[in-house]
C-alpha positions in Angstrom: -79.9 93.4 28.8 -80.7 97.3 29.4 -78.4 98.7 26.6 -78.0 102.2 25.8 -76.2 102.7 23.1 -76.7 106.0 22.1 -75.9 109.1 24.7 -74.0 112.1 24.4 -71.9 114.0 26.8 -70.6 117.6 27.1 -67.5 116.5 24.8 -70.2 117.2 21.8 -73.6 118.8 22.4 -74.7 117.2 26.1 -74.8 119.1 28.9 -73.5 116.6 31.6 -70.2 115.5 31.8 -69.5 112.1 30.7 -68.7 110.6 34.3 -72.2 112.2 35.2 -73.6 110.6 31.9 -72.5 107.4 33.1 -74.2 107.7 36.6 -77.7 108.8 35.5 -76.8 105.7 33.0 -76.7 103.2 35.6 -79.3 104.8 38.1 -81.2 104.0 35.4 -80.7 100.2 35.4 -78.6 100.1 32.2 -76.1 97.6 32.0 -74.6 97.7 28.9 -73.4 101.4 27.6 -71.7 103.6 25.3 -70.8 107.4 25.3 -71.2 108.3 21.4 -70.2 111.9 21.1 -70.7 113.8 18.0 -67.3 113.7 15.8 -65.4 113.2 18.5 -63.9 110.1 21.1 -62.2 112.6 23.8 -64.2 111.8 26.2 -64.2 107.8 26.0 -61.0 106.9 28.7 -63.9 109.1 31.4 -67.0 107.1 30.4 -65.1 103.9 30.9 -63.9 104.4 33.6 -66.7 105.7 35.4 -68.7 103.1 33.8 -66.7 100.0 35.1 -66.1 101.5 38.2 -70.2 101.2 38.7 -70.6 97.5 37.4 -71.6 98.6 33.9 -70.5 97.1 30.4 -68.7 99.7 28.1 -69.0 99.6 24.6 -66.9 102.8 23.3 -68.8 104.7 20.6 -68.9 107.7 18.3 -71.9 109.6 16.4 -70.1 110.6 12.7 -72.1 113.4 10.8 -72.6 112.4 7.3 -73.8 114.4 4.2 -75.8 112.2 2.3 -78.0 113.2 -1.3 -77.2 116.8 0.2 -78.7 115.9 3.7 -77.4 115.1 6.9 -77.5 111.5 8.2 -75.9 110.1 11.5 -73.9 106.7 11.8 -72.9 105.5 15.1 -69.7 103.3 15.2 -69.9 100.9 18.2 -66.7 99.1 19.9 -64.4 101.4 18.4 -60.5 102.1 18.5 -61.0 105.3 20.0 -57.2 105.8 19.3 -57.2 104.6 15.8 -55.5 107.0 13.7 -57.7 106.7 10.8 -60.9 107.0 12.7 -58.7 110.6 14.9 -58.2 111.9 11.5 -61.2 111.6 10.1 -63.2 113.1 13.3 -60.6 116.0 13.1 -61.5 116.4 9.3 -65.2 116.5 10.1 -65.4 119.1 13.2 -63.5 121.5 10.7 -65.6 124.2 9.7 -68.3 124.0 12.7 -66.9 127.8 14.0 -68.0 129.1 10.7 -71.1 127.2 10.6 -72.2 128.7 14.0 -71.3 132.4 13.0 -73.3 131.9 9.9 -76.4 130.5 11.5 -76.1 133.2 14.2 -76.0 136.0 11.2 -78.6 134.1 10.1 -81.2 134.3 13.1 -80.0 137.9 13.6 -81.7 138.5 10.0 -85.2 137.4 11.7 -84.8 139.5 14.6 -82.3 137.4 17.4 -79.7 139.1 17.9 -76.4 137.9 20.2 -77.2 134.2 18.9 -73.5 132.7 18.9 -72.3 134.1 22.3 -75.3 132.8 23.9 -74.9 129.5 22.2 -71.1 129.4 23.5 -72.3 129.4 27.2 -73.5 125.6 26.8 -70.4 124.8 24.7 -68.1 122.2 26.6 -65.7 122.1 23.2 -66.3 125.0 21.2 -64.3 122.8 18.1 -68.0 121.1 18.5 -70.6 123.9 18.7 -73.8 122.7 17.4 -78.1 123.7 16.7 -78.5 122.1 20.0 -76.0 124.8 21.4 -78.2 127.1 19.7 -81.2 125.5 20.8 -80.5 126.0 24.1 -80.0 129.7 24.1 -83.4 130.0 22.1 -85.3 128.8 24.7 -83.4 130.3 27.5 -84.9 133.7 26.1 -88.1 132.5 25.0 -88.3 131.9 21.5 -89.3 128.3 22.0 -90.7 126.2 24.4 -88.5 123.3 23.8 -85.7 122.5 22.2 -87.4 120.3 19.8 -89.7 123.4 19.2 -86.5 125.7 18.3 -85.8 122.7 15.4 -89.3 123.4 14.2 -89.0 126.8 14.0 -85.7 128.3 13.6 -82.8 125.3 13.1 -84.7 122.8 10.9 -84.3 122.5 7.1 -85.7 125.6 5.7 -85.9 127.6 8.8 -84.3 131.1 9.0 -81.6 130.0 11.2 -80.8 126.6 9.4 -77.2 126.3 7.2 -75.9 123.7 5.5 -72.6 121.7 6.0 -70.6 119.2 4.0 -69.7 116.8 6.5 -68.4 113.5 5.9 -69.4 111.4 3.0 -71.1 107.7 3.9 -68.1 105.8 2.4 -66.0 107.8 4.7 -67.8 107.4 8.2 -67.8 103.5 7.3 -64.7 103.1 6.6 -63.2 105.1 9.5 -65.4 102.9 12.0 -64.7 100.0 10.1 -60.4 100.9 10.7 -61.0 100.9 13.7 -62.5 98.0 14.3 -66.3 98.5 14.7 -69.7 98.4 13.8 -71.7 100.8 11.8 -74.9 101.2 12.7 -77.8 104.4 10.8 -78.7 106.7 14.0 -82.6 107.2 13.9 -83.2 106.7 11.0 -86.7 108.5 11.4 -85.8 111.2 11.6 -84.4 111.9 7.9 -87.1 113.2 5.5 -86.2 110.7 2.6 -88.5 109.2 0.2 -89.0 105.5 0.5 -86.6 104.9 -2.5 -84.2 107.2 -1.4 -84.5 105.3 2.1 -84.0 101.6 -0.1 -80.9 103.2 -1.9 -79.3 104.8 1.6 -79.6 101.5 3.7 -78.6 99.4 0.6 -75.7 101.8 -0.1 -74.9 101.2 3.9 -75.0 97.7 3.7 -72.7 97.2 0.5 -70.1 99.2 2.6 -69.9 96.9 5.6 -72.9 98.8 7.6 -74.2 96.1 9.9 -77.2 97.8 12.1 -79.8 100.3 12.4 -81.6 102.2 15.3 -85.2 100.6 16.3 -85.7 101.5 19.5 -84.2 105.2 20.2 -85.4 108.6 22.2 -85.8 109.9 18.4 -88.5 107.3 17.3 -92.0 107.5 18.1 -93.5 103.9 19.1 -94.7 104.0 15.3 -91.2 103.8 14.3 -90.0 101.4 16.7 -92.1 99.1 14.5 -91.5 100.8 10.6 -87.1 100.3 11.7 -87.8 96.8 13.3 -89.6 95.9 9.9 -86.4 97.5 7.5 -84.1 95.5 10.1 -85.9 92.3 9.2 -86.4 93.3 5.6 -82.8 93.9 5.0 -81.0 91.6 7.9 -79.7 94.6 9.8 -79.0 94.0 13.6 -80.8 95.8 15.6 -79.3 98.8 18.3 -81.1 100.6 20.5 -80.2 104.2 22.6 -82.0 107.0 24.0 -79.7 110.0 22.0 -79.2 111.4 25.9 -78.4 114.6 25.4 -79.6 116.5 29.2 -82.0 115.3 31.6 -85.7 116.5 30.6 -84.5 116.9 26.7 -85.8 113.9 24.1 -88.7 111.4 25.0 -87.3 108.9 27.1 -84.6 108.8 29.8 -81.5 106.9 30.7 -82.8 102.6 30.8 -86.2 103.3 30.2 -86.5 102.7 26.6 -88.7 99.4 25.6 -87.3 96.6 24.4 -86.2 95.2 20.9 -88.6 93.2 19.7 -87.6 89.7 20.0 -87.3 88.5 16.5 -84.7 91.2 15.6 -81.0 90.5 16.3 -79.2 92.9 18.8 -76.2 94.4 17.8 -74.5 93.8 21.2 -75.1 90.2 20.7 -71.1 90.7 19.5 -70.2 91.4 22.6 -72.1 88.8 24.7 
C-alpha cells in the first residue's frame, strides 16, 4: 500500500489545486490518499472525485492547528465527516483571526526592512480566510530574502524571528473532539518538528491518547530518516498506529515527493489498516 496521507491543496496553503493534487498523487504510484487542508474540508467533494475517477482510494482528511503549552501542534483527522457540523464549526472557529495575523506579521517584517509583505503574500492565496507563513514564505523568496521556503522559517517566520506572531488556535481537547464527531481518527502531524522537551513530548502524546488520539506521523516529508526511527520507537512505546504523508504542499517544496516516501517499518501498525 503507497498511502499518502498528508497533502495539502490550494484550499489552505498548497499551490495546486486539489484535482491537480490528486494527479501528481497517483503519477506517483500512491494508492491510498487524503487531501488534508489546513482548518478547512472545502475542497474534499474535488479530491474524491478526481481521486476515484483515477483508481485511487480516498480517505477524506483535515490538518486542525492546535495551540498546545503556548505552541502550535498539528493533528490530522483521517476518514472524516467532512459535513459534520461540529467538525464545520469548529474549522470556522479556528480560521478566525488569520487576516489579522497576516497584517501583523507583515507589520512585523516591514519593521526589519520588507516592506509590501501581505500583498505579496495574497498573490499565492487560493482562500484568503486561510492566509498562512507559507503564503509569506513564498513571497520572501520570490524577492530574494531566502533561498527556500524552509530558509524563510529559519530566518524570518520561525519562533523568535522578526516576522513570527503568535496565534491561539484551537485547544487539543477541541481538535479531538471535533475529528472524533465526525467520525475519525486523530493522528499528531510530524511530530518532529515541535521543539518540546522529552517530558513535555511524554505529557502531549499521553494527553493525546487519553482523549481518543489513535496515531502519530513516522514516515512524513517533515522527518528526517533520524526521525522516521525516534516516531516509529514513541509509536511502539505508546501503541499508537502508525500514518505516513509527504505534507505536499507544491512540487519542488519539502523533502520528498508524491509516493516516494519509504515505508513504515513493519512492526508498527498502519493507521489505514481501518480501512482495509
Amino acid at each position: 500500500m503507497n498511502a499518502d496521507l498528508h497533502c495539502h491543496s490550494n484550499v489552505s496553503d498548497g499551490l495546486l489545486a486539489p484535482r491537480e493534487v490528486a494527479r501528481l498523487a497517483q503519477a506517483g504510484g500512491v494508492t491510498l490518499w487524503a487531501l488534508t487542508d489546513h482548518d478547512e474540508v472545502a475542497g474534499q467533494a474535488e479530491a474524491r472525485s478526481e481521486a476515484q475517477a483515477l483508481g485511487m482510494r480516498y480517505v477524506p482528511g483535515v490538518e486542525i492547528s492546535v495551540t498546545w503549552a503556548s505552541r502550535t501542534v498539528h493533528i490530522v483527522g483521517l476518514d472524516i465527516d467532512a459535513a459534520c457540523p461540529a467538525l464545520v464549526a469548529g474549522l470556522q472557529a479556528t480560521r478566525n483571526g488569520r487576516m489579522a495575523r497576516a497584517r501583523a506579521m507583515s507589520d512585523a517584517l516591514a519593521e526589519v526592512g520588507i516592506e509590501g509583505a501581505y500583498e505579496g503574500a495574497l498573490r499565492y492565496v487560493g482562500n484568503p480566510d486561510l492566509i498562512s507563513r507559507t503564503h509569506f514564505a513564498r513571497f520572501l523568496v520570490e524577492k530574494g530574502y531566502a533561498a527556500s521556503t524552509s530558509d524563510v522559517f529559519e530566518r524570518y517566520l520561525g519562533e523568535g524571528k522578526p516576522g513570527y506572531v503568535p496565534h491561539r488556535w484551537a485547544t487539543l481537547e477541541n481538535a479531538v473532539a471535533w475529528i472524533r464527531a465526525a467520525g475519525g481518527v486523530a493522528v499528531i502531524a510530524h511530530p518532529g518538528r515541535y521543539k518540546f522537551t522529552p517530558l513535555e513530548f511524554d505529557t502531549l502524546f499521553g494527553q493525546f491518547q487519553d482523549l481518543g488520539g489513535k496515531a502519530i506521523e513516522v514516515v512524513t516529508g517533515s522527518h528526517t530518516p533520524d526521525q522516521f526511527r525516534e516516531y516509529a520507537e514513541v509509536a511502539r512505546r505508546f501503541g499508537f498506529e502508525a500514518s505516513r504523508g509527504s505534507d505536499f504542499h507544491a512540487p519542488g517544496e519539502g523533502r520528498m515527493g508524491l509516493g516516494l516516501l519509504p515505508p513504515l517499518p513493519s512492526d508498527l501498525t498502519p493507521v489505514w489498516l481501518r480501512w482495509s
